[in-house]
Structure formats: structure tokens, C-alpha cells
N, C-alpha and C positions, 0 to 999 in steps of 0.2 A: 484535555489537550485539544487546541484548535489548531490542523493543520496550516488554517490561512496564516495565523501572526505566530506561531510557537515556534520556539530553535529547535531542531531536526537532527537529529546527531544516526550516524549509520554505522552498524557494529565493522562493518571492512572501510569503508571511506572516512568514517571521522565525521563532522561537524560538515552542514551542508547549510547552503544559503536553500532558500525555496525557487528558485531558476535550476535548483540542483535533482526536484524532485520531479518525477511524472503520474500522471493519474491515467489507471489504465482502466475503462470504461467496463461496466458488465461483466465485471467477473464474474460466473456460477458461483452460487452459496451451494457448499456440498454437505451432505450428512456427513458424520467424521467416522457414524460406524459404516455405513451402509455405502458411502460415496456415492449417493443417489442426489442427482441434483434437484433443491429444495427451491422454491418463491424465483424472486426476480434478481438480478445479476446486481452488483453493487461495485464502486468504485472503489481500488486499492490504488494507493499511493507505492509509490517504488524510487531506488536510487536510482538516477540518469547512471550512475558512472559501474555501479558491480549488481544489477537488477534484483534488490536484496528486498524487501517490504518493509516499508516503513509505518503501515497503517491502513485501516480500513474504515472508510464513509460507513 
């Protein structure tokens, strides 16, 4: 899936154009056991309309 040209569908919002989505910078990558934060932050994508994730860079 390429966030740039693929259709984006959001399990509360429905079917999103990409003006619909936002990229929120440096997220923390976290250990899932330990929650210890791992390497460098990475971009997740998110709905504008019910802040759900749609995807991670």
C-alpha cells in the first residue's frame, strides 16, 4: 500500500479522500513488551475527522 496514490478507507469515518488524512511526525517506536522507547520516531498517518491510524511510514 502506498499512502500517497492508494484509497484509504477508516473503520469510524468510512472511505477518505487523502486531504482527509494527517501525518503526525516522530512518533516513538515503542517495545510492545517492555514500552521502552526503541531507534528513531517515525511518521503515522491518522483520520483528520475521529484520530483513528490509518498507517505507519
Amino acid at each position: 500500500m502506498r499512502i500517497e496514490s492508494d484509497p484509504l478507507t477508516c473503520e469510524n469515518c468510512g472511505d477518505l479522500d487523502h486531504g482527509d488524512v494527517e501525518t503526525v511526525p516522530e512518533v516513538p517506536k515503542l517495545d510492545p513488551e517492555s514500552y521502552a522507547v526503541e531507534g528513531e520516531g517515525t511518521d503515522v498517518y491518522v483520520c483528520r475527522g475521529c484520530g483513528s491510524v490509518l498507517g505507519v511510514r
